[in-house]
C-alpha positions as CSV (number, residue, x, y, z in Angstrom):
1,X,-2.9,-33.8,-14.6
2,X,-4.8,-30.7,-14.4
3,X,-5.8,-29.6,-11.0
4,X,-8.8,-27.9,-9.7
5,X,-9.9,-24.2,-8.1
6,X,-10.0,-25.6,-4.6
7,X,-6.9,-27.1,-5.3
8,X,-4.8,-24.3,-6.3
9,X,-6.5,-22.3,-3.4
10,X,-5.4,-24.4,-1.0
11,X,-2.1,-23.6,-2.6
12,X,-2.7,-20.1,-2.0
13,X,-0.3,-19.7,0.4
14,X,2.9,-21.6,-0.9
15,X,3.0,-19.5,-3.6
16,X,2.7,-16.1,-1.9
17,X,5.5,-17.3,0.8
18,X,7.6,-17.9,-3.0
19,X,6.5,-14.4,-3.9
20,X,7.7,-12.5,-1.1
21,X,10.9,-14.7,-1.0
22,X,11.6,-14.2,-4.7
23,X,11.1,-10.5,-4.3
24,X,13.1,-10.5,-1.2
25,X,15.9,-12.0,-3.2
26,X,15.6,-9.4,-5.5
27,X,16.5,-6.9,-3.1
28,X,19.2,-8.6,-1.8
29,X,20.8,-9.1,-4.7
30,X,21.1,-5.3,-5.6
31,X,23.7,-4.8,-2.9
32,X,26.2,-6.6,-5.6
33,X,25.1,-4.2,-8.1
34,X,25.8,-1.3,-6.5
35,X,28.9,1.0,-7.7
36,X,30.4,4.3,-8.1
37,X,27.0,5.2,-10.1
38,X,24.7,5.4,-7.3
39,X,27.1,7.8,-5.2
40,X,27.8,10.1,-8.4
41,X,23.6,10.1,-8.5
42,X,23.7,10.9,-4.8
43,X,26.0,13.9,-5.6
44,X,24.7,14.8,-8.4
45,X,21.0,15.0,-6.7
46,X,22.5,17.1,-3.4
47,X,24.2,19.4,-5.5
48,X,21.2,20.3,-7.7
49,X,20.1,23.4,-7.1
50,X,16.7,22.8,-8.7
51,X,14.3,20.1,-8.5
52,X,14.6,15.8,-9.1
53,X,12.3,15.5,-12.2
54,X,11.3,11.6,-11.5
55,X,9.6,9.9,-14.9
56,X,8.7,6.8,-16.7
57,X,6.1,4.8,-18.2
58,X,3.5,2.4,-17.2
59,X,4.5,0.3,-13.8
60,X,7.9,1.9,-14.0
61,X,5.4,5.1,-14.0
62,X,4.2,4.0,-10.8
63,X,7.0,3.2,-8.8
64,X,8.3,6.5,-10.2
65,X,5.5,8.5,-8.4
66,X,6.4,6.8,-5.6
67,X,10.1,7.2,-5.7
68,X,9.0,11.4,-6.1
69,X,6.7,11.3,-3.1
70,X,9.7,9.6,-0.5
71,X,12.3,12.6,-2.3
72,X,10.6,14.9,-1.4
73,X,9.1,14.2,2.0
74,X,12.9,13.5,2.9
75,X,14.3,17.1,1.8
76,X,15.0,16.9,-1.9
77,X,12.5,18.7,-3.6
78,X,11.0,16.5,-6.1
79,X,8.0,15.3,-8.4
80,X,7.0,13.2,-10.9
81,X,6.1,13.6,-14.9
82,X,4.3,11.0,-17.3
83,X,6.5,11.7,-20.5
84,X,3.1,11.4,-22.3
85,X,2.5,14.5,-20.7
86,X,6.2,16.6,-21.8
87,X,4.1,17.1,-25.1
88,X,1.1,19.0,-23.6
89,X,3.0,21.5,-21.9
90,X,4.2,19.7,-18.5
91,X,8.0,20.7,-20.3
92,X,7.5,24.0,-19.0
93,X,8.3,22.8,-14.8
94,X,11.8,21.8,-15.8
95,X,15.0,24.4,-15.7
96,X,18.4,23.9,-16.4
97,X,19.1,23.9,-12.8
98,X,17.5,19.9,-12.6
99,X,18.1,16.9,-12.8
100,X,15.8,13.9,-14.2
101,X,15.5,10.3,-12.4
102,X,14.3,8.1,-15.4
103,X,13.0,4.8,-15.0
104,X,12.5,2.2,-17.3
105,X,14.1,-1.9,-17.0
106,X,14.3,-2.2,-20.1
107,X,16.1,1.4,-21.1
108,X,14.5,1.2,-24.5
109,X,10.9,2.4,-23.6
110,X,10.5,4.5,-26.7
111,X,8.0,6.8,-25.0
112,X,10.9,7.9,-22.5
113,X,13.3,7.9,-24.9
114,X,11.3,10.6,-27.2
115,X,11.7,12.9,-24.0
116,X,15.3,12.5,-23.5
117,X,16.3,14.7,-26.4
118,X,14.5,17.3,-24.6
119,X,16.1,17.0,-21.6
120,X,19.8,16.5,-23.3
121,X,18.7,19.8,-25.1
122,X,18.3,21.9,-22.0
123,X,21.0,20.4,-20.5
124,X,19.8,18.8,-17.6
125,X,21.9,15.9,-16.5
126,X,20.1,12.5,-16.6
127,X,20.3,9.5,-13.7
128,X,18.8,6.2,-15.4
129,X,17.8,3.1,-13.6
130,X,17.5,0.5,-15.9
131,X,18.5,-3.3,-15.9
132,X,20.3,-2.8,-18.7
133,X,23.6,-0.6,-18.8
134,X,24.4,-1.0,-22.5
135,X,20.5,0.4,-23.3
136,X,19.9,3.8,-24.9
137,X,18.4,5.3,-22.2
138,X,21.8,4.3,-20.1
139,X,23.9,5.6,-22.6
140,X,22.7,8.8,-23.2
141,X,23.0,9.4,-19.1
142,X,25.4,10.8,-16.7
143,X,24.8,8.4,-14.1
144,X,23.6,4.8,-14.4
145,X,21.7,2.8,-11.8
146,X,22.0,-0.8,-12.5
147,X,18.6,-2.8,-11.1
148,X,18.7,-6.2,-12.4
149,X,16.9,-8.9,-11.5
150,X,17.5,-12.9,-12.4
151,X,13.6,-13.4,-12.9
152,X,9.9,-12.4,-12.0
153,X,8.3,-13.2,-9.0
154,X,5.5,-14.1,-11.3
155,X,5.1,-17.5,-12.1
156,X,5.1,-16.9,-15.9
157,X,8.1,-14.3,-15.9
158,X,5.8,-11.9,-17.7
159,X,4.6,-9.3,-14.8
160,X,6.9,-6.9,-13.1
161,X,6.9,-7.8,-10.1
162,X,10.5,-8.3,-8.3
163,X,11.6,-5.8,-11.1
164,X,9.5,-3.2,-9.8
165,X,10.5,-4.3,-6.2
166,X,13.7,-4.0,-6.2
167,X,13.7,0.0,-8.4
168,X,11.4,0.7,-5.6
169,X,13.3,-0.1,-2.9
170,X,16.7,1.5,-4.9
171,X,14.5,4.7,-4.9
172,X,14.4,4.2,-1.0
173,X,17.9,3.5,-1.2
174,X,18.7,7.2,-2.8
175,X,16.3,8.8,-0.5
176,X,17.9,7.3,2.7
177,X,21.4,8.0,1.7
178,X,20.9,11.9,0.6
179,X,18.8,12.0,4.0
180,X,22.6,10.9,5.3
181,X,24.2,13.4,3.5
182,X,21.7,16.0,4.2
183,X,22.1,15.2,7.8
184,X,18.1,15.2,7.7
185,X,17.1,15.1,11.1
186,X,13.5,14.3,13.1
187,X,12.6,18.1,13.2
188,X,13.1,18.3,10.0
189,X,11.1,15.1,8.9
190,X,8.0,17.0,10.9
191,X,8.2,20.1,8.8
192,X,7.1,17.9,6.0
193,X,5.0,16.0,7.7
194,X,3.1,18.8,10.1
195,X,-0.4,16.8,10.2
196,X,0.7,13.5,11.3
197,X,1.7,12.3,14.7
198,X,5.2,12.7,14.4
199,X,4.9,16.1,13.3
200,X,2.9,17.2,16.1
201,X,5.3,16.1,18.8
202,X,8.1,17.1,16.7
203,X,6.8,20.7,16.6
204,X,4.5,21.1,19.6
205,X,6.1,23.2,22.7
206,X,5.5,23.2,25.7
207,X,4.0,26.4,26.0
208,X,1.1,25.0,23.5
209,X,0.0,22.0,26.4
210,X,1.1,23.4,29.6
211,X,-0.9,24.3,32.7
212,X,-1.0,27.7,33.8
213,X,-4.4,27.8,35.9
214,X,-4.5,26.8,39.4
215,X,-1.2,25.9,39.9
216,X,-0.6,23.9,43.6
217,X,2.1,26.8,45.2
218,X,2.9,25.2,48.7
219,X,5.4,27.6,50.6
220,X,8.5,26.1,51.6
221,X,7.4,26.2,55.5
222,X,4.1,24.7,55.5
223,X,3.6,21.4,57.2
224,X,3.3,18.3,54.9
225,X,0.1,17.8,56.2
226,X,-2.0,20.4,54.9
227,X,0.5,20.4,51.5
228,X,-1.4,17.0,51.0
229,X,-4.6,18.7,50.3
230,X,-2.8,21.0,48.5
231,X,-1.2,18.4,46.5
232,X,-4.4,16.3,45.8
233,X,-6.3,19.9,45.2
234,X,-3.7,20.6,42.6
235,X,-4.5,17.1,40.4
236,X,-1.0,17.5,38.9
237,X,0.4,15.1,41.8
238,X,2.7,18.0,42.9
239,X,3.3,21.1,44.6
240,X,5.8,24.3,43.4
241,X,7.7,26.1,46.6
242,X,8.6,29.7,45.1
243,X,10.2,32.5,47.1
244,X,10.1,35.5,44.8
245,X,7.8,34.1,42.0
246,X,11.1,31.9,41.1
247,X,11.2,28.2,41.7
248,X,13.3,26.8,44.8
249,X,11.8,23.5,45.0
250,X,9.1,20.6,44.0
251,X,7.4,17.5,45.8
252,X,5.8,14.4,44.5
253,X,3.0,12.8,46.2
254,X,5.6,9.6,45.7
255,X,7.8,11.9,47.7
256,X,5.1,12.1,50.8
257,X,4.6,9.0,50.9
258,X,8.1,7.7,50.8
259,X,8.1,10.8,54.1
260,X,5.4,8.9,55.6
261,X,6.6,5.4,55.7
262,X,10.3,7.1,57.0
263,X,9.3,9.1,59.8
264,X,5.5,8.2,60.4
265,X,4.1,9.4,63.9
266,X,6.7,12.3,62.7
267,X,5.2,13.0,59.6
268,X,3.2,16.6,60.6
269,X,5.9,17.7,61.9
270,X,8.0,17.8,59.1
271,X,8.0,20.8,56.3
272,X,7.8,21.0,52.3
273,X,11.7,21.8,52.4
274,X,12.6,18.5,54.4
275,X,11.5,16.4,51.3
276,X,11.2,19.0,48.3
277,X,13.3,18.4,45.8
278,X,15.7,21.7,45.1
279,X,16.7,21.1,41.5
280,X,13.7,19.6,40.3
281,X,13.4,19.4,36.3
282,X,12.8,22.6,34.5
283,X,12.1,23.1,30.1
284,X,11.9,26.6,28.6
285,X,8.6,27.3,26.7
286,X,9.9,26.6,23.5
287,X,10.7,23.5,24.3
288,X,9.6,20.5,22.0
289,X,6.9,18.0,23.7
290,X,9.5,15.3,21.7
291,X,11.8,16.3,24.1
292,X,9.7,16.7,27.5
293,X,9.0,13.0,26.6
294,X,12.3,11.9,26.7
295,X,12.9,14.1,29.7
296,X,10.7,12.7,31.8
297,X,11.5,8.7,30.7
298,X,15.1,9.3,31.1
299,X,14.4,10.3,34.6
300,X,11.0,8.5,35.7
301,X,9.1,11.4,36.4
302,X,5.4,12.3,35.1
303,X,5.8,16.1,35.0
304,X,8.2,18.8,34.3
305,X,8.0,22.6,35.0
306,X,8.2,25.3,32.7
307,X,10.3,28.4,33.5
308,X,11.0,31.5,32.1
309,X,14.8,32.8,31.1
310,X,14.9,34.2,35.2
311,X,13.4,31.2,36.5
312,X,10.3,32.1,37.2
313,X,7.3,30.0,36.8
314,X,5.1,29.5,33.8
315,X,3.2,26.4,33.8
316,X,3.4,22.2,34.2
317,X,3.3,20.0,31.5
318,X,2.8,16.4,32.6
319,X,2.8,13.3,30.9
320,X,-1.0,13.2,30.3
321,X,-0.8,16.2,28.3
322,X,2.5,15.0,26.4
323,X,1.1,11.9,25.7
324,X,-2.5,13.2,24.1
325,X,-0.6,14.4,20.7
């Protein structure tokens, strides 16, 4: 019995929940493929000395690009070529010192097979992800990625859709395991990434957020009553003791009030060195704000000072200013 629209609709959702869970399968099911291939393509990509030329056709096209984009924002210089366009003078970005990622699930696309004799005659090696190891395109490679999949997520087997789900996420899978062997680390992940959020903390120093103007200075000997209004004048929460422009000591406004509720009538009485702390933590300008952050949550403070090579001071950065990046 046929049903109607508002049927279907209302069945919206079952079938998306099969979707994702037939795509998800997909995935999971590559770990079985997996053999000596994928880590001779690993090698094979860290020891190239050129670029990753990604290609294929149509959706295999697409994930391609894709696959290209996460290379090279991970270290391994790469990019992606339609094979259309190896006719029309795109063959002119590939050297002998590359290597080619071709994608196609079938292995027989005969658009990206027309290539490959190119590419065999300049002698670039060839990595193939294909579903089929006994295909041309596998054959005529030097590694072979197996991506297989037992069906579509789509409902008439007929669109890729867990096929192109589970190359894309093998593409991830390369890109996260040369990041291993590259021992690709956060700093470097900014460098590639120097407008985003991560860049910014990853590369920002303190010397590019710290204050230098109007610094609270309280000497060592004044009474903690008058280094309150210091303190509060100061807006940082804090006050610096120096003795010969180099740091000797810090207190909190956490500190004087932890003095007041100890000694109480005593209080004015008492100095900045009775409570200052002598070691207090100090970064170098150059220090990354990525760092200061973990500084001061590993240690439950809201600022840090910065110091020069003899210990003199420079700024404060606190954890207003590391936070606005």
């Amino acid at each position: 019995m046929k049903t109607s629209i508002e049927d279907r609709i209302k069945s919206a959702k079952r079938y998306g929940i099969q979707c994702l869970k037939d795509e998800a399968e997909a995935i999971l099911n590559l770990t079985e493929q997996l053999d000596d291939n994928f880590e001779k393509a690993v090698k094979m990509i860290h020891a190239c000395h050129g670029k990753v030329i990604v290609t294929g056709v149509g959706k295999s096209g697409n994930i391609g690009a894709k696959i290209a984009a996460t290379l090279a924002s991970t270290g391994t210089p790469a990019f992606f070529i339609n094979p259309l366009d190896v006719y029309h003078g795109d063959l002119g970005v590939m050297t002998a010192d590359d290597v080619v990622l071709a994608l196609s699930n079938s292995g027989q696309t005969d658009e990206l097979l027309r290539f490959i004799p190119m590419v065999l005659h300049m002698h670039v090696p060839i990595i193939s992800m294909t579903s089929n190891p006994d295909s041309l395109l596998a054959k005529y490679s030097n590694a072979h990625i197996k991506v297989w999949v037992d069906h579509e997520a789509c409902p008439l087997n007929l669109a890729p859709t867990s096929s192109t789900t589970a190359a894309l996420a093998m593409g991830d899978a390369l890109a996260v395991a040369l990041m291993t062997v590259r021992d690709f680390k956060p700093k470097d992940f900014a460098q590639f990434h120097p407008g985003g959020e991560l860049g910014r903390k990853l590369l920002t120093t303190a010397e590019d957020v710290m204050r230098t103007e109007e610094l609270p200075i309280i000497p060592q000997d004044m009474n903690l009553g008058e280094a309150i209004i210091h303190v509060s004048k100061g807006k940082l929460g804090l006050g610096v003791s120096l003795e010969d422009n180099q740091v000797i000591g810090l207190i909190t406004d956490g500190d004087i009030r932890r003095a007041m509720e100890k000694w109480q009538a005593e209080f004015f009485n008492k100095t900045v060195k009775d409570i200052m702390t002598r070691a207090p933590k100090q970064v170098s300008p150059q220090t990354k704000i990525s760092e200061i952050q973990k500084i001061m949550h590993d240690n439950k403070i809201h600022s840090v000072l910065v110091v020069d090579k003899n210990n003199h001071l420079m700024g404060v950065v606190d954890s207003y200013a590391a936070t606005l990046l």
